[in-house]
C-alpha positions in Angstrom: 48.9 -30.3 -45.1 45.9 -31.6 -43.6 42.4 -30.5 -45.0 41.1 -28.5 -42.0 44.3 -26.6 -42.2 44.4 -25.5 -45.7 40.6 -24.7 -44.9 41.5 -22.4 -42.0 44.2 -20.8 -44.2 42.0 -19.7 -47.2 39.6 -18.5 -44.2 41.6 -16.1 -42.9 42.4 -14.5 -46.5 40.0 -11.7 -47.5 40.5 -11.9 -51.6 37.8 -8.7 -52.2 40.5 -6.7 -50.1 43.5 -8.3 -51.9 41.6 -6.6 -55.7 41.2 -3.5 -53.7 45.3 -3.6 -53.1 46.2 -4.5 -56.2 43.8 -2.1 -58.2 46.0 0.8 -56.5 49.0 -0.7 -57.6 50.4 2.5 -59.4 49.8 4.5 -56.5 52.0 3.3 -54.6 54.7 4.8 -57.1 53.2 8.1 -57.6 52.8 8.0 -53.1 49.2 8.7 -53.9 45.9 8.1 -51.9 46.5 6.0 -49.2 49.9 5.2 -49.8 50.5 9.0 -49.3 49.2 8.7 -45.4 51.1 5.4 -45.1 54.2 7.1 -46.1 53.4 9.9 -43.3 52.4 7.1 -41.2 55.8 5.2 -41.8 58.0 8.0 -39.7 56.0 8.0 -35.9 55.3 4.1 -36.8 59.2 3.7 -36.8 59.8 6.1 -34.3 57.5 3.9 -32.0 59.2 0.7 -32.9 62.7 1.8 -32.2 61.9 2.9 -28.6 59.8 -0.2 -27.9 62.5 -2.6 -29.1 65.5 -0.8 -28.0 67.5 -0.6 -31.5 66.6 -3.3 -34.7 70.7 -3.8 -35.3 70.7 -7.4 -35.7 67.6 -8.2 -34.9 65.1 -11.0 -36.9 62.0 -9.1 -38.1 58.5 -10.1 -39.3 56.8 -7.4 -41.0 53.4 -9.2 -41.7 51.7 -7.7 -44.4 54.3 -5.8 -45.6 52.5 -4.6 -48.4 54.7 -2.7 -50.9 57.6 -2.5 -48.3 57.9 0.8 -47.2 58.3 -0.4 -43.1 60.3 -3.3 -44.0 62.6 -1.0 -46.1 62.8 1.4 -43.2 63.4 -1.3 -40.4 66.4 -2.7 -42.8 68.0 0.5 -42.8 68.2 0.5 -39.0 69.6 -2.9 -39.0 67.4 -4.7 -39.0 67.3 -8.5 -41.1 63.9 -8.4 -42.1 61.1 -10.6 -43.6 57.8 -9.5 -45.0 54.9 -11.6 -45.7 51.8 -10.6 -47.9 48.9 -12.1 -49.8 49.2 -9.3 -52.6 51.2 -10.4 -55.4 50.9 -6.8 -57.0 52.6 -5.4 -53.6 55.2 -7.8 -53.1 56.5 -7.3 -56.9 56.7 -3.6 -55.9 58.8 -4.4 -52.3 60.9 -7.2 -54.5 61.7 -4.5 -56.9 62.4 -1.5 -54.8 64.7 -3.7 -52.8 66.8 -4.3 -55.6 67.0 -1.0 -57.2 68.2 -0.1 -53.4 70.5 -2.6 -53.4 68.8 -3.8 -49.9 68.7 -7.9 -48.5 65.0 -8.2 -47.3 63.2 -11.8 -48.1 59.4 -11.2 -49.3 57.5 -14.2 -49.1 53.9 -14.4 -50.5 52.3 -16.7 -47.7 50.0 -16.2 -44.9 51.1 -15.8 -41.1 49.4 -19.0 -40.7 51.5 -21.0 -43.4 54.9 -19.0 -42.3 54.1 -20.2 -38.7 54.8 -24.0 -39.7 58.8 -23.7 -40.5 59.7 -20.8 -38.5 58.2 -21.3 -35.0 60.3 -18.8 -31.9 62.1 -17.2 -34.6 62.0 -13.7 -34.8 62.8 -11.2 -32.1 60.5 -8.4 -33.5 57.5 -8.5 -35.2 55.3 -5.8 -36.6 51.7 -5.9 -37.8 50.7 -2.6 -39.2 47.2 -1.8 -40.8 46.4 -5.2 -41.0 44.3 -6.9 -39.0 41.1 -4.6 -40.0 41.5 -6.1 -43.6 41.1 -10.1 -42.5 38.3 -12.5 -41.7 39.9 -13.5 -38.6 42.2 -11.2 -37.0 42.5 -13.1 -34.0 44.2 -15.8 -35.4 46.8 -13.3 -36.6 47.5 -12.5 -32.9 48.0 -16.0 -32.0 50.1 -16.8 -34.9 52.4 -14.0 -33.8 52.5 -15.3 -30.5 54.1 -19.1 -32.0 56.7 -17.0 -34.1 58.2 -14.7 -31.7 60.8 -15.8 -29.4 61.1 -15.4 -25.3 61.3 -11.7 -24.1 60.8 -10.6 -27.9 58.7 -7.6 -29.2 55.2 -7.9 -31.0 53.9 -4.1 -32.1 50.4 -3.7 -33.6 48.7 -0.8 -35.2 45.2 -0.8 -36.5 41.4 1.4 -36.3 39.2 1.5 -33.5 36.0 0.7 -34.0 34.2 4.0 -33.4 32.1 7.2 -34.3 35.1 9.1 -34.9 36.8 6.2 -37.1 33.7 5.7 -38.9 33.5 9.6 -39.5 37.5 10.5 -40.3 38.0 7.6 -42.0 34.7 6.2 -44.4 33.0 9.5 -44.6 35.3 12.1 -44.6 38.5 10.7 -46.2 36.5 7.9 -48.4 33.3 10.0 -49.4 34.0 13.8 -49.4 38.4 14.3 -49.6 38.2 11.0 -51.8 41.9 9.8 -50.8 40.8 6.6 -50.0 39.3 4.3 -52.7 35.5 3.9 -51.9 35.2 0.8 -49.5 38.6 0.6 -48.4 37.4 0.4 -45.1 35.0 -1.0 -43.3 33.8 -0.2 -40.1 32.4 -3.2 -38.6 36.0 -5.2 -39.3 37.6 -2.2 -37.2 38.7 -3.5 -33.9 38.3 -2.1 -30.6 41.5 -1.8 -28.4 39.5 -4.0 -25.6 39.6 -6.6 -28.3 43.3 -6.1 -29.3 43.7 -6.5 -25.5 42.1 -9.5 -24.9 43.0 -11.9 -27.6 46.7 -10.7 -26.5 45.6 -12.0 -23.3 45.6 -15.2 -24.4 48.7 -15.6 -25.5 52.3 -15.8 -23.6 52.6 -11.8 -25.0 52.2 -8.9 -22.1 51.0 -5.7 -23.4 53.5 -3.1 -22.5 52.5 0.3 -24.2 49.8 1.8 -26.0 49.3 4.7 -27.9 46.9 6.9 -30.1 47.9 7.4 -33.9 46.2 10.7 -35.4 46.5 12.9 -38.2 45.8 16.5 -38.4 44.4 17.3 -42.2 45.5 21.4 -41.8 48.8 20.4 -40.7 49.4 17.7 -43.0 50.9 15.6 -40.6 50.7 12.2 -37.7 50.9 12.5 -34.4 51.1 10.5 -31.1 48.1 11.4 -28.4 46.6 9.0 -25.5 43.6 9.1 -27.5 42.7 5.8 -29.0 39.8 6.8 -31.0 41.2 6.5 -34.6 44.6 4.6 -35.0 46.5 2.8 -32.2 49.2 0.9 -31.7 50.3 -1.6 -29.1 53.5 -2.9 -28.1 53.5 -6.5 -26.2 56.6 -8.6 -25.1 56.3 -12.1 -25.1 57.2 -13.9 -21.6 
C-alpha cells in the first residue's frame, strides 16, 4: 500500500464516532436509544430497497457500515448474499454473533469502503449506505468508492440527515437534549449533508439518481414514515450506467 493511500484511509475514519458506537454496545441488545429508531427505521428502509432493486434473491450486496447488522440481516432473509463492512469492532462482534445464533451466511469485514474497493472492483449488484455518511470526515469519497464497487445497471441507495433547522431541532435538541434517546453528541449538525450535496457528488460518478424520498418519524405515533419532504432523513436511490 502506498503512503498517500494508507493516509487517505485513516482520513476518512472518524475514531471519536467509532467510541461513541462502541460505548452503546449493550444497547443494541436491549434495542435501546438509537438502536430502538434504527430498528423502526429498518422496516420503510427495506421496504424502499426492495422496490428500488426489484427483489434481492441472488443478488451481491454491500451494506457499508453495517453496524450491528440489523439491514444486512434483513436483506439476507430476502435473498440476498450479503456483505457488511464497518470500522466498529464492538458492532461487527454483535452482527458476527447474531448471524450465527440465526444460523445465517453474511461475511462481516472490519475494513473501510476505501480498503474493500481494492479487491472487489464492479462487484456487487446492490449496495446500501444507511446513516453513514453524516459520521465521516469525507463522505464524498464514500460516494465515489461506491461508484468503483458496483457493477453496470446495478443499484446504490443512500439514506442520511439534511442539514437543516428542523434536523438541528428534531434531532440535537429535541431527541439528544430534552427526550435523551440519543447519547449527547451523536450528532452533529455541520457533518449533516444537504440533499443538493448528495446530488452532486453522485453527479460525478457513472451513477444516475433515480428516486428520492423523505424519511420522518412521528414521536405520538411511534412510528417512520415516507413524505416528499426532505427536511430530516432521506434516502436516494441511483443506478449506475
Amino acid at each position: 500500500m502506498k503512503k498517500n493511500e494508507m493516509s487517505f484511509e485513516k482520513k476518512n475514519v472518524d475514531f471519536d464516532e467509532i467510541k461513541k458506537f462502541d460505548k452503546s454496545y449493550f444497547d443494541f441488545y436491549k434495542k435501546s436509544g438509537m438502536y430502538f429508531f434504527l430498528y423502526k427505521m429498518n422496516t420503510l428502509r427495506l421496504e424502499f430497497i426492495l422496490d428500488c432493486c426489484n427483489g434481492l434473491f441472488g443478488k451481491k450486496i454491500l451494506d457499508v457500515g453495517c453496524g450491528g447488522g440489523i439491514l444486512s440481516e434483513s436483506m439476507t432473509k430476502k435473498g440476498g448474499i450479503v456483505t457488511g463492512i464497518d470500522m466498529s469492532k464492538k458492532m461487527l462482534e454483535i452482527a458476527k454473533f447474531q448471524a450465527s445464533k440465526k444460523k445465517m451466511k453474511i461475511s462481516y469485514l472490519l475494513e473501510t469502503i476505501e480498503q474493500h474497493v481494492k479487491k472487489n472492483r464492479n462487484k456487487y449488484d446492490i449496495i446500501t449506505c444507511m446513516e453513514m455518511l453524516e459520521h465521516v470526515p469525507n463522505p464524498k469519497s464514500i460516494v465515489l468508492s461506491c461508484n468503483k464497487l458496483i457493477k453496470k445497471g446495478g443499484h446504490v441507495l443512500f439514506s442520511t440527515i439534511n442539514r437543516s433547522i428542523k434536523s438541528w431541532f428534531f434531532l440535537i435538541f429535541f431527541a439528544e437534549k430534552i427526550l435523551k434517546i440519543f447519547p449527547k453528541n451523536t450528532h452533529n449538525v455541520q457533518k449533516f449533508i444537504s440533499p443538493c450535496e448528495l446530488l452532486d457528488w453522485i453527479d460525478q460518478t457513472k451513477m444516475k439518481e433515480k428516486h428520492i424520498i423523505g424519511l420522518n418519524y412521528n414521536f405520538f405515533l411511534n412510528k417512520f414514515y415516507f413524505r416528499d419532504n426532505l427536511d430530516i432523513n432521506y434516502m436516494i436511490h441511483a443506478v449506475s450506467s
